[in-house]
C-alpha positions as CSV (number, residue, x, y, z in Angstrom):
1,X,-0.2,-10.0,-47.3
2,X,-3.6,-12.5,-47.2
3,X,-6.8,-12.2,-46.0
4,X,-5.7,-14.8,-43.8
5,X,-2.6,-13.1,-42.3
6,X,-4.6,-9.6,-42.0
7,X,-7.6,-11.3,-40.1
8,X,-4.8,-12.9,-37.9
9,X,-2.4,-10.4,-36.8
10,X,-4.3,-6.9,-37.5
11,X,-7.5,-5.1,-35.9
12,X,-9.4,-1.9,-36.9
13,X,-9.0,0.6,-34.2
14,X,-11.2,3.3,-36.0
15,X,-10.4,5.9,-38.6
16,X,-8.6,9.2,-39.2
17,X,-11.8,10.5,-41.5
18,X,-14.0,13.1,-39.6
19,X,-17.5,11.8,-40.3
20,X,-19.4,15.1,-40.0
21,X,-23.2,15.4,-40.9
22,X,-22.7,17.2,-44.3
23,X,-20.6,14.7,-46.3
24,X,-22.5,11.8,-45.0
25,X,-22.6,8.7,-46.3
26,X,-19.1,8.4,-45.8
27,X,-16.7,5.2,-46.2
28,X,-14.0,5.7,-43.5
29,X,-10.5,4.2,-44.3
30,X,-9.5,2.1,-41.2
31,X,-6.6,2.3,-39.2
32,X,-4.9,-0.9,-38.4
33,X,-3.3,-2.1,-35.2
34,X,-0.8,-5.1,-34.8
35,X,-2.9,-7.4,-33.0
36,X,-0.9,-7.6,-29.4
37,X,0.9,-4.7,-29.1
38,X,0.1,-0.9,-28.5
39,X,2.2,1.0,-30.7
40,X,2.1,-0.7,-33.9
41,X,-0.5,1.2,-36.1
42,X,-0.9,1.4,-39.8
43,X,-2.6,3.3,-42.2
44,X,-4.6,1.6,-45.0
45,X,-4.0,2.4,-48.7
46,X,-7.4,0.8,-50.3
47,X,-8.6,0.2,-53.9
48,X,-12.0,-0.6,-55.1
49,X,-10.3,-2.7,-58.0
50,X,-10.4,-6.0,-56.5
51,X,-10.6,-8.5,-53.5
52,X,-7.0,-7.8,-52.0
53,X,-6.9,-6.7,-49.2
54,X,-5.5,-3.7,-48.2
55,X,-1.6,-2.1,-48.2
56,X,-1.3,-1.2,-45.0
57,X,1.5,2.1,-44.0
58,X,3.2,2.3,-41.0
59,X,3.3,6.2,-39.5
60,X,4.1,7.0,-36.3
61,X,1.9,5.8,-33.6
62,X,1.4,9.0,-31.3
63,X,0.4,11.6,-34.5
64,X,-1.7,8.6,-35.9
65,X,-3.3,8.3,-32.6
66,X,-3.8,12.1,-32.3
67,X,-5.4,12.0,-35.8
68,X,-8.1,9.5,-34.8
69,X,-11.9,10.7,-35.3
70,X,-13.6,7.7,-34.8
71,X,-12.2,4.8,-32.5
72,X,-13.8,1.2,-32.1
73,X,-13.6,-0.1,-28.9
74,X,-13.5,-3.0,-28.8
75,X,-11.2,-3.5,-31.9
76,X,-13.3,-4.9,-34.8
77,X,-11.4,-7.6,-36.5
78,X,-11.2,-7.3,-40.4
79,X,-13.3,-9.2,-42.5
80,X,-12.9,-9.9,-46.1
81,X,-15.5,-7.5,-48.4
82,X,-16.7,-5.1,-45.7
83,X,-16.2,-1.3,-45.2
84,X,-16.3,0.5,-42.6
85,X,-19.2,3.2,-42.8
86,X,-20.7,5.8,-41.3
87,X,-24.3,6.3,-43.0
88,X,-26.7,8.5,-41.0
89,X,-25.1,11.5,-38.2
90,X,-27.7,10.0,-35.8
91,X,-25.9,6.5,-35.3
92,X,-22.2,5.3,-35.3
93,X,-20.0,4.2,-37.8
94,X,-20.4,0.1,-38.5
95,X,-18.5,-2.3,-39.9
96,X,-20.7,-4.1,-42.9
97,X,-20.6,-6.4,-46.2
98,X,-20.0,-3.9,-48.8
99,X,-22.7,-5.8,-50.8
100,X,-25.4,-4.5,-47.9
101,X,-24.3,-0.9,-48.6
102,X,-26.6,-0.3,-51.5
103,X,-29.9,-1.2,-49.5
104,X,-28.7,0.7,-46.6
105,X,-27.7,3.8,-48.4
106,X,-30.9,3.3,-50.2
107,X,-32.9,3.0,-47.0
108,X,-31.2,5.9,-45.4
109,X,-32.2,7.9,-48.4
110,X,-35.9,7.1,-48.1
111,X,-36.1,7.3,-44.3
112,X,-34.6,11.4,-45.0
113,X,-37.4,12.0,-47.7
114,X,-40.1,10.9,-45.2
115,X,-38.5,13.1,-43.1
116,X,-38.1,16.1,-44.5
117,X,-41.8,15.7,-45.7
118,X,-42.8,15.9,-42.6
119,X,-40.3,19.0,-41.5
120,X,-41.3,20.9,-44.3
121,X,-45.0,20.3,-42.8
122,X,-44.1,21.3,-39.6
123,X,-42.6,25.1,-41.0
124,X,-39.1,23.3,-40.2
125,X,-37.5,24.4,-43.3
126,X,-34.0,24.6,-42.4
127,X,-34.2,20.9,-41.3
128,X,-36.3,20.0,-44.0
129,X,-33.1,21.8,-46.6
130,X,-30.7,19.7,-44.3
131,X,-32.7,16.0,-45.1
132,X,-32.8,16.6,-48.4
133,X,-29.1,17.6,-49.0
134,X,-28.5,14.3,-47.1
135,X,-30.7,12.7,-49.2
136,X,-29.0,13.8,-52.6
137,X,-26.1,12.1,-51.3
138,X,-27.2,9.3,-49.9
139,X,-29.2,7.8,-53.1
140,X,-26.8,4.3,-53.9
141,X,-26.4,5.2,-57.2
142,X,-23.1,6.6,-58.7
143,X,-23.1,8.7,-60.0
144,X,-26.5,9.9,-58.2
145,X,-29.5,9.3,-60.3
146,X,-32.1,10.5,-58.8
147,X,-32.6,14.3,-59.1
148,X,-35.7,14.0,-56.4
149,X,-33.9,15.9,-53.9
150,X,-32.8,18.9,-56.0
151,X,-36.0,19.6,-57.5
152,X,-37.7,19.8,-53.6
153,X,-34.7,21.7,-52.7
154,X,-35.4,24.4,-55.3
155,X,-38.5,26.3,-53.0
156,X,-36.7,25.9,-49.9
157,X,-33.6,27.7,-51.3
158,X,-34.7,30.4,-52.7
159,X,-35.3,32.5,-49.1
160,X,-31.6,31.7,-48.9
161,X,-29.9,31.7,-52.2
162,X,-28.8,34.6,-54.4
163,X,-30.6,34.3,-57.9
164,X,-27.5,33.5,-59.7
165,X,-26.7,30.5,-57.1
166,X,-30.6,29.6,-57.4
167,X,-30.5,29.7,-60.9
168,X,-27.1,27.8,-61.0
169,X,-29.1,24.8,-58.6
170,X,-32.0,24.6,-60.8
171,X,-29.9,24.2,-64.7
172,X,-27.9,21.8,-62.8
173,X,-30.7,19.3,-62.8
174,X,-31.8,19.3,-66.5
175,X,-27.9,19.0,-67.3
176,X,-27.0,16.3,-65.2
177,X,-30.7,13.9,-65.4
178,X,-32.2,12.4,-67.6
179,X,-36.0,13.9,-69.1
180,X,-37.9,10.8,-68.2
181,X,-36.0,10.4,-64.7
182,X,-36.9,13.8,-64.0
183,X,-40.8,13.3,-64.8
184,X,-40.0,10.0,-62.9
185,X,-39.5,12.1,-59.9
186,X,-42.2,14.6,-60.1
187,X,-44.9,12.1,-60.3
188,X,-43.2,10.8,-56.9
189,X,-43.5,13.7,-55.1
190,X,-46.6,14.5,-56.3
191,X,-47.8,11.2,-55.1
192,X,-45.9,10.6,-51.6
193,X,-44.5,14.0,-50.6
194,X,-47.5,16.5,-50.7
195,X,-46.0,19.4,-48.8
196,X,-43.1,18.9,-50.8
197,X,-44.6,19.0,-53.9
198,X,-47.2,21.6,-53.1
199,X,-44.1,24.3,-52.4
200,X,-42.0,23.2,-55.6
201,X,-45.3,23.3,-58.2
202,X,-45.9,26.6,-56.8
203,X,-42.7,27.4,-57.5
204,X,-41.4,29.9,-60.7
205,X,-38.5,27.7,-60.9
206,X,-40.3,24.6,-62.0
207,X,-39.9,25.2,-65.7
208,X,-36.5,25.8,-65.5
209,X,-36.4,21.6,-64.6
210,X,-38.4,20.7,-67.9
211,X,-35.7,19.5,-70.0
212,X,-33.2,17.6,-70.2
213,X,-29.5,16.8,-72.3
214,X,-27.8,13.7,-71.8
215,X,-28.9,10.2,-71.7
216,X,-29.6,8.3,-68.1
217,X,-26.8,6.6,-66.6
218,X,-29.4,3.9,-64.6
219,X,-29.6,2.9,-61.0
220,X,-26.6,1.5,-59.7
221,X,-29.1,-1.2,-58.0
222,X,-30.5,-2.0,-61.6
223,X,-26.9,-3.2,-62.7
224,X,-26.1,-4.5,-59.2
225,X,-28.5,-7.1,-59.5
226,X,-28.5,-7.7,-63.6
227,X,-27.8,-11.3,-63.9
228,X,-26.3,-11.2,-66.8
229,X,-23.1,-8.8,-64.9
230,X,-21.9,-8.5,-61.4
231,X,-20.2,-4.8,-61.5
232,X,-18.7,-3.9,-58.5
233,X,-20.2,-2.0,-55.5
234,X,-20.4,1.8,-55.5
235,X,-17.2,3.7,-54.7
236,X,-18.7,6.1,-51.7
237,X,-17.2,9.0,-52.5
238,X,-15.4,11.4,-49.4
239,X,-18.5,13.8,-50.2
240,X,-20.7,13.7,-53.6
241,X,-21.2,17.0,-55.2
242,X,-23.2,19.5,-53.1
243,X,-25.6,20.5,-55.4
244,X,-26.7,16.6,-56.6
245,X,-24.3,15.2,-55.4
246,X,-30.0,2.4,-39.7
247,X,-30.9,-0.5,-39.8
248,X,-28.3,-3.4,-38.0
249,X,-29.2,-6.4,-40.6
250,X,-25.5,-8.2,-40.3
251,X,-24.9,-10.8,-37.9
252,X,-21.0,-9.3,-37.8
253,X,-22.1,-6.1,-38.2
254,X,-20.1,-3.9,-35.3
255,X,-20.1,0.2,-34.8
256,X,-17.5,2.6,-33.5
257,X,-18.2,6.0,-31.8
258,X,-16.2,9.5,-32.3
């Protein structure tokens, strides 16, 4: 099958993927309908390997109907290089360029660190843990290289955590970032998250992030936009590791609701 003959005689009618809030971002995997008809529905096989588009499955209409947790109404034809997302649990899942993803992923991540600054001011610690878990996944990088999150995360887990799970988040960091990234992101919060910062530097877990054992793997925005390459775009992953892991800018930009 082409682009051309998918555009043609298929729509997206939503996806079987539950977005719920604690694996967001999340790239849903469309479900296809034979433009015309009602019980022609396929499910899409996907790969991140090229510009083909995708295999589609027939199933059964009824149980693929019954397994739908987002649905787009109207139908949102397909368009060659976009992905159907669902980025922040406030807003619906939209249809976008897959080369936007990366800014909006990265926008999404800054907009949850502003606001679980200003949770954590407010004594709203539980919301304030729930940003910033967001924000671990949602940094565009892949895999995530921005250990920001974590670190904040270390003073607002330890009411909750066992020691050994505590301990376990806080080794996780110097293992899986970078030295310099890591000082990186404590001069950041020292310098635009205050409340943050004031709770992890009074923290006794803040030497336990001090060092670091393997080499940085980069920003995936650095390589995105290296002249010299064009890699391709981050593969979102169903739900990033849960210790580390809107803004409507496309004119065909369309959302779903679930």
């Amino acid at each position: 099958m082409t682009w051309d003959e998918l555009v043609t005689d298929y729509e997206i009618i939503g996806s079987t993927i539950q977005p719920t809030a604690d694996a967001l971002p999340l790239r849903l995997m469309p479900v296809y309908r034979k433009r015309g008809t009602s019980g022609l529905l396929y499910l899409s096989v996907d790969s991140d390997d090229s510009d083909q588009p995708p295999a589609l499955t027939a199933d059964d209409a009824e149980w693929v109907r019954s397994q739908l947790a987002v649905i787009c109404d109207p139908p949102i034809l397909p368009k060659k290089g976009s992905w159907l997302m669902q980025i922040n649990p406030e807003e619906h899942p939209e249809y976008l360029p897959k080369i936007e993803v990366p800014a909006r992923l990265q926008a999404a991540y800054e907009d949850a660190l502003r606001r679980a600054e200003k949770a954590a001011v407010q004594g709203e610690l539980a919301q304030a843990r729930k940003l910033l878990f967001f924000a671990s996944r949602a940094h565009p990088s892949e895999p995530p290289s921005e250990p920001l999150p974590q670190m904040a995360l270390i003073p607002l887990l330890r009411p909750i955590l066992s020691p050994e799970d505590l301990a376990f988040h806080i080794s996780d960091i110097p293992a899986s970032f970078p030295e310099e990234r890591i000082q990186g992101s404590l001069e950041l919060l020292r310098a635009k998250y205050e409340n943050l910062w004031l709770r992890l530097n009074g923290d006794p877990g803040l030497p336990g992030i001090a060092t670091a054992n393997r080499p940085s793997v980069g920003s995936f925005l650095d390589r995105y936009y290296e002249k010299k390459t064009k890699p391709k775009p981050p593969r979102i992953m169903t739900l990033r590791n849960f210790w580390g892991g809107g803004y409507k800018t496309a004119s065909h930009a369309a959302s779903c609701t679930f």
